[in-house]
C-alpha positions in Angstrom: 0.7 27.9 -21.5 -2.8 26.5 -21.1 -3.7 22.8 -21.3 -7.5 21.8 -22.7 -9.2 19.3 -23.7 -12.1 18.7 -26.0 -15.6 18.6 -23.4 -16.6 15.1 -24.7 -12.8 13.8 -23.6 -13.1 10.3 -22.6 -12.3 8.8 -19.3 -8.0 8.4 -19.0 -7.7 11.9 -21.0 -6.8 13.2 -17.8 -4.3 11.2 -17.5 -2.4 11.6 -21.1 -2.9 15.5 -20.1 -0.3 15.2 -16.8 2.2 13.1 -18.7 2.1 16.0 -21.7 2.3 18.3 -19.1 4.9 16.1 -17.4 6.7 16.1 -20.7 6.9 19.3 -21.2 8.2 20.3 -17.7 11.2 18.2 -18.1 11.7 19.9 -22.0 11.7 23.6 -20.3 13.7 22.4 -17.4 16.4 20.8 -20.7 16.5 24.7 -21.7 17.2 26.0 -18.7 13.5 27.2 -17.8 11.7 27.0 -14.8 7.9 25.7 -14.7 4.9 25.7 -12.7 1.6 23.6 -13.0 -1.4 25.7 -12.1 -4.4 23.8 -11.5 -6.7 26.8 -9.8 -6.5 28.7 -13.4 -9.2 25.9 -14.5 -12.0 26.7 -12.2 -11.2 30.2 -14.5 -12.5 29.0 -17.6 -15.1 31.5 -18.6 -13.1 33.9 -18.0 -10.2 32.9 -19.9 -12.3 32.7 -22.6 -13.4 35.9 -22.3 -9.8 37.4 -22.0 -8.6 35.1 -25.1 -11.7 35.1 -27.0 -13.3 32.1 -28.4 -11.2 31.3 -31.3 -8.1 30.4 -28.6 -10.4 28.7 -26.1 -13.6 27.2 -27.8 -16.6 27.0 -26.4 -16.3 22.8 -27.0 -13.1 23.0 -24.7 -12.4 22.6 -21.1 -9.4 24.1 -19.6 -7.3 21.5 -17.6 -4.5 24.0 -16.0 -1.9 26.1 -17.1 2.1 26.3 -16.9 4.3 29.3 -15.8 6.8 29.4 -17.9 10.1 31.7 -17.3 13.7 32.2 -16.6 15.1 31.6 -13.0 15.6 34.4 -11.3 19.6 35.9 -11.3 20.2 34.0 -14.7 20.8 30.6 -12.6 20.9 27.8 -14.6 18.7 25.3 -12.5 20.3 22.1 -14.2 23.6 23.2 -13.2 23.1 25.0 -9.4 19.8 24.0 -7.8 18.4 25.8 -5.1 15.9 23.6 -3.9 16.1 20.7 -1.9 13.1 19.0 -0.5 13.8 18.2 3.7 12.5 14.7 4.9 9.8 14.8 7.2 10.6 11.9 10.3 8.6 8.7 10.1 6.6 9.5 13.3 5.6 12.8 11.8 3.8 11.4 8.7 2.4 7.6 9.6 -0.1 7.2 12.1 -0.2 3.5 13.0 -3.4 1.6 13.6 -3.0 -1.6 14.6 -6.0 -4.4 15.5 -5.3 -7.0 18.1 -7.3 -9.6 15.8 -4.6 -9.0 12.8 -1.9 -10.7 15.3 
């Protein structure tokens, strides 16, 4: 699935792109799919065109990202067995303090 937008988009466009995108992650994840964002795909533009031809991707479009779309591997339903769980990272790993005796 690839996300565009016209090339005259004004500024916040962006923005209404990642919640549709958002959107429809959490409609394929409903259904039992699994999705992807892919943001590299759009420095591919030219050549997606190309590919697609010019009546999927007009010239007065820019290409945002794309989405992966597709069925866990194994038939696992994700909403019912998920296989991923993020680990926490300790404080002292990710915060570098900086303090200034003149804040005191």
């Amino acid at each position: 699935l690839l996300l565009t937008l016209p090339k005259n988009a004004v500024a916040g466009t962006y923005i209404d792109v990642g919640s549709y995108m958002y959107a429809i992650l959490l409609g394929m994840h409903a259904y039992g799919l699994g999705g992807k964002p892919l943001g590299s795909v759009a420095k591919y533009t030219d050549t997606i065109r190309e590919v697609l031809g010019a009546a999927a991707m007009p010239e007065d479009e820019h290409l945002i990202c794309g989405i992966c779309i597709g069925w866990p591997t194994g038939g696992r339903d994700p909403r019912t067995t998920p296989d991923w769980h993020p680990s926490r990272l300790g404080l002292d790993e990710t915060t570098r303090w900086v303090v200034d005796a003149a804040w005191a």
